[in-house]
C-alpha positions in Angstrom: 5.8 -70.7 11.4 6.5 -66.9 11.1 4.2 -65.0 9.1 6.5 -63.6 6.2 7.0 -59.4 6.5 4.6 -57.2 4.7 6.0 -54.1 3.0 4.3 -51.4 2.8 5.1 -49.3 0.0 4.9 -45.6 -0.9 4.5 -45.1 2.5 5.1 -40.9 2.9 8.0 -41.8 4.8 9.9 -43.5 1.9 7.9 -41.5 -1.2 9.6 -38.1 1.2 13.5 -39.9 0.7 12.3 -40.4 -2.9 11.5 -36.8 -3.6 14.5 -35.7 -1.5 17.2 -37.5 -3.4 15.8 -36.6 -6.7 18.1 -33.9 -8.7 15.6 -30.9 -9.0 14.9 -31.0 -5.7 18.5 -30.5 -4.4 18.5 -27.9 -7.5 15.9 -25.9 -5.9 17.5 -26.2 -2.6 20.4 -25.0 -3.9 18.3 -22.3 -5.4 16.9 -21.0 -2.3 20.2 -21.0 -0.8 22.3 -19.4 -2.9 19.5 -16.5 -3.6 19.8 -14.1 -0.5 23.7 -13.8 -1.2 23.6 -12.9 -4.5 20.9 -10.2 -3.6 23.6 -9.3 -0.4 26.2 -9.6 -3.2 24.4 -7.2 -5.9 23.2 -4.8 -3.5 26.9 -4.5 -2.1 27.8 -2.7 -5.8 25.6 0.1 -5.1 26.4 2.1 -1.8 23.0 5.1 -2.9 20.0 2.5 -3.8 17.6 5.3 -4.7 17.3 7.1 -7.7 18.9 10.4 -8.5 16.3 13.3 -8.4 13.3 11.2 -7.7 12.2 11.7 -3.9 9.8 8.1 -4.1 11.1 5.6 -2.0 10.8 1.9 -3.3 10.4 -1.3 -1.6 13.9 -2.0 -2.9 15.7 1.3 -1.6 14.5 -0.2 2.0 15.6 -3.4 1.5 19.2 -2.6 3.0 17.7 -0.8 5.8 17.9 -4.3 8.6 16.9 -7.9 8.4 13.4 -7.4 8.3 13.3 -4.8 4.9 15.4 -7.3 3.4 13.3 -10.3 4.2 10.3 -8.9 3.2 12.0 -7.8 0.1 13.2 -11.6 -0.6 9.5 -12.6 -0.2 8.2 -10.4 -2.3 10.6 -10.8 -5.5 10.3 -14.4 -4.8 6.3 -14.1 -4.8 6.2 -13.4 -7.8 7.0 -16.4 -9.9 9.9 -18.4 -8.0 7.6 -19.8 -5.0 5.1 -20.7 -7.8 7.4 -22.8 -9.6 8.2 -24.8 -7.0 4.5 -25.6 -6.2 4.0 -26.4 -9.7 7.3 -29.0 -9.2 6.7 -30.5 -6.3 3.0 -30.7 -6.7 2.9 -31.5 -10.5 5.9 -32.9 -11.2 5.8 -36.6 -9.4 2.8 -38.9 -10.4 3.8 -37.7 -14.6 7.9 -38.5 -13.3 6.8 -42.1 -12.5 5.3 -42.4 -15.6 8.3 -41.2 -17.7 10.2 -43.7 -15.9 7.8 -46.5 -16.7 7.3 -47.3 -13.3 3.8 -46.4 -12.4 1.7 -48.5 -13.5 4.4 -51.2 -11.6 3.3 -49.0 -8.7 -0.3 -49.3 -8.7 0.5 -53.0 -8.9 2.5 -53.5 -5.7 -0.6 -53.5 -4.3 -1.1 -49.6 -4.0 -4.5 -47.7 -4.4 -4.7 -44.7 -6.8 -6.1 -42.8 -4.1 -3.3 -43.6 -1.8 -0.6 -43.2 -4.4 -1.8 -39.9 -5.5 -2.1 -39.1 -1.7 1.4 -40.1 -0.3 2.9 -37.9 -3.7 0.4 -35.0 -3.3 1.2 -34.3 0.5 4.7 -34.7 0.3 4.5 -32.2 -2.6 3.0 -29.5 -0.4 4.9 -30.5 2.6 8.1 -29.6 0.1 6.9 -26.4 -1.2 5.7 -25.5 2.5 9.2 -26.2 3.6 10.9 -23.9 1.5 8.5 -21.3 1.3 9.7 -21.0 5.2 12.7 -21.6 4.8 13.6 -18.7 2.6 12.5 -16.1 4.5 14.1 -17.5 7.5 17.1 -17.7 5.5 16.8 -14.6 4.6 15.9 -12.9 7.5 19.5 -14.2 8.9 21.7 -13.2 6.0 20.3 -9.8 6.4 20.3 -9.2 9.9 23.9 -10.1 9.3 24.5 -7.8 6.3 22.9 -4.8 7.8 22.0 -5.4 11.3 18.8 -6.0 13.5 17.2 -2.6 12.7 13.7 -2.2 12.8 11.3 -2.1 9.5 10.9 0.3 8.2 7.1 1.1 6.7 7.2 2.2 3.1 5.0 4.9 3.9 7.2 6.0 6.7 7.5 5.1 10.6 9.0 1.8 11.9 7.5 -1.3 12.6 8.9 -2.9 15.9 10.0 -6.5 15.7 7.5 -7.3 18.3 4.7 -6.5 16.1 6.5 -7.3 12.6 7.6 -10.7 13.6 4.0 -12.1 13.7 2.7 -10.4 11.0 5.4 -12.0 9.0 4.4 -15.4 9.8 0.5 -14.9 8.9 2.4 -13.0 6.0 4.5 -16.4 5.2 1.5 -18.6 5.5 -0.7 -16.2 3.4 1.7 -16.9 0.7 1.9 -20.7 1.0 -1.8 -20.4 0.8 -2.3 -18.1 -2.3 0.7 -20.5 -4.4 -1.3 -23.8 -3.8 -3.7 -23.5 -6.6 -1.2 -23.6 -8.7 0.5 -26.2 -7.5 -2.8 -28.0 -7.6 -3.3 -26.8 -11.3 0.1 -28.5 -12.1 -1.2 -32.1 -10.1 -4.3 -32.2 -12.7 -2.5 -31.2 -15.6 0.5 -33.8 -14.9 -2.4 -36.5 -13.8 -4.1 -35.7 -16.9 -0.9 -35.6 -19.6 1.9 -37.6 -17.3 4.2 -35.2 -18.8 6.3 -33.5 -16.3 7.1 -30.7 -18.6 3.1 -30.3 -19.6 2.9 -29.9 -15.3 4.6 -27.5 -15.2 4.2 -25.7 -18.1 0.8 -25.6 -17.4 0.8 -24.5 -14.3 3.3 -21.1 -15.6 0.9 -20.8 -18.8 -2.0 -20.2 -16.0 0.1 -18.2 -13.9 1.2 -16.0 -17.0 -2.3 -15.7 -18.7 -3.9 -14.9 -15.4 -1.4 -11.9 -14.4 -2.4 -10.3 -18.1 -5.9 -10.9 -17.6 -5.7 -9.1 -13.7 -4.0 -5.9 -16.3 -7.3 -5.7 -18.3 -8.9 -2.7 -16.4 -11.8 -3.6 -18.7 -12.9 -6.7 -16.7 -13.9 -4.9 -13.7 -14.4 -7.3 -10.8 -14.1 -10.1 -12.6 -10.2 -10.1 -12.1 -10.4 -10.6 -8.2 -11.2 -14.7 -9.2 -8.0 -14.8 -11.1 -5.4 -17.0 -9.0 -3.0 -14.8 -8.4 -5.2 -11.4 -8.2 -4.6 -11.0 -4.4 -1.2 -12.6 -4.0 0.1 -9.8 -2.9 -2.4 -8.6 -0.3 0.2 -9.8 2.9 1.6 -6.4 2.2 -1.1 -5.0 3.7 -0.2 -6.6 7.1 2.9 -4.6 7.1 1.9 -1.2 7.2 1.2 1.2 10.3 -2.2 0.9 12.0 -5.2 -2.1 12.0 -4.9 -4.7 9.6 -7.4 -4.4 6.7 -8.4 -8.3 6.5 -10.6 -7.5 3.6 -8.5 -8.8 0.5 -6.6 -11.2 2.6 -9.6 -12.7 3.5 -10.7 -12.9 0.2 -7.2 -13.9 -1.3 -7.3 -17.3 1.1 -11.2 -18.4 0.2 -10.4 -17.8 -3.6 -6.9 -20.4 -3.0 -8.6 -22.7 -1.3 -11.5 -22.8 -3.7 -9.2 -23.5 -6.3 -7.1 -25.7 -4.7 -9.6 -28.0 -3.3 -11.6 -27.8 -7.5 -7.8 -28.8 -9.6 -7.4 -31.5 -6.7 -10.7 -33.4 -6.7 -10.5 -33.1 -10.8 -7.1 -34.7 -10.6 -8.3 -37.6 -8.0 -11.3 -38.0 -10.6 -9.1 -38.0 -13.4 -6.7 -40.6 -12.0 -9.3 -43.0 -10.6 -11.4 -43.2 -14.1 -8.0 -43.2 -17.2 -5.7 -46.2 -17.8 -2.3 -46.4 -16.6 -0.3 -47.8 -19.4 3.3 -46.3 -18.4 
């Protein structure tokens, strides 16, 4: 007699076609695609980019200048609250979804572990944001090569940047990002473990964002600003300039991320092990 089939549920496999069909995800998709034409499409109504009378040239002035100014460009509007969005999503959004829909603690009953439930949603979340955090410039970097042509960078402080050199400094660049938007993706995983309201996820997660980018403004607090979150999220600029790489705030941008990270996770693991699933 043949043993009966064992299922194995929330395996990453099927929780990744779970978070793939679901509506905000295609939303963001949609998002990432649609952005880099619109720029192509806005930028198209202004033939001078620069200012009249003012000689300072702006990361955006350079942006039409080749693929790479305009990738770059992409990365860096995007940096700043899009790509920290979607962390807060994909990372908060899923164990608090299950419970709107009444289906977690049905979940935790199939049989899965908390640990591995949490796990299977928790990668797949990262492994979402990571995608798209990729993809855009990618996506970008092919729109604009085709909008203005292959062209060097060109530095903001002047020179060019070959694509030999720029092209792998882009990708430490890309992963820098990915590194410096986890913490609050993790943020948004505790909160939404903790309230199993995906709105209080992500809402959360912004309300941190927000408070810590006034906080970083206070000259007052000295050095105490470089353990905000997002105090040195914009230190991959400094691999695109001319000369040595100064590692210095990258270096310390990454350990503050992944101290952070690693803190909001374990709390949310804690969390989730220890409170009573009643949805």
């Amino acid at each position: 007699m043949s043993k009966p089939a064992t299922s194995k549920p929330l395996s990453w496999r099927a929780e990744l076609r779970r978070q793939l069909g679901r509506r905000r995800t295609l939303w963001v998709a949609g998002i990432v695609a649609v952005l880099p034409l619109i720029l192509v499409a806005a930028f198209s109504l202004d033939e001078d980019p620069g200012r009249e009378g003012d000689p300072t040239v702006r990361l955006v002035d350079l942006a039409t200048s080749g693929g790479p100014n305009f990738t770059v460009f992409m990365l860096v509007v995007s940096a700043e609250l899009l790509l920290f969005i979607v962390a807060a999503l994909f990372a908060g959004d899923p164990v608090p979804a299950e419970a709107s829909w009444a289906s977690l603690r049905y979940l935790l009953t199939a049989p899965v572990t908390r640990a591995r439930l949490l796990t299977s949603k928790l990668v797949v979340g990262f492994l979402s944001t990571a995608t798209l955090v990729i993809v855009l410039p990618a996506w970008a970097l092919l729109v604009g090569t085709l909008a203005y042509g292959p062209e060097p960078f060109t530095i903001l402080g002047g020179g060019e940047m070959a694509w030999g050199e720029w092209a792998p400094r882009m990708v430490i660049a890309v992963g820098y990002v990915l590194v410096t938007i986890a913490p609050v993706g993790a943020f948004s995983f505790w909160v939404g473990v903790r309230s199993q309201t995906p709105l209080a996820a992500v809402g959360g997660a912004l309300i941190l964002l927000i408070v810590s980018g006034i906080l970083d403004s206070i000259d007052a607090l000295g050095d105490w600003r470089k353990a905000l979150p997002a105090h040195y999220s914009r230190a991959w600029l400094d691999l695109l300039v001319s000369g040595p790489v100064d590692w210095v705030d990258l270096r310390h941008g990454a350990l503050w991320s992944v101290l952070y990270t690693v803190l909001f996770v374990a709390l949310g693991y804690r969390r989730f092990r220890r409170q009573d699933i009643l949805s």
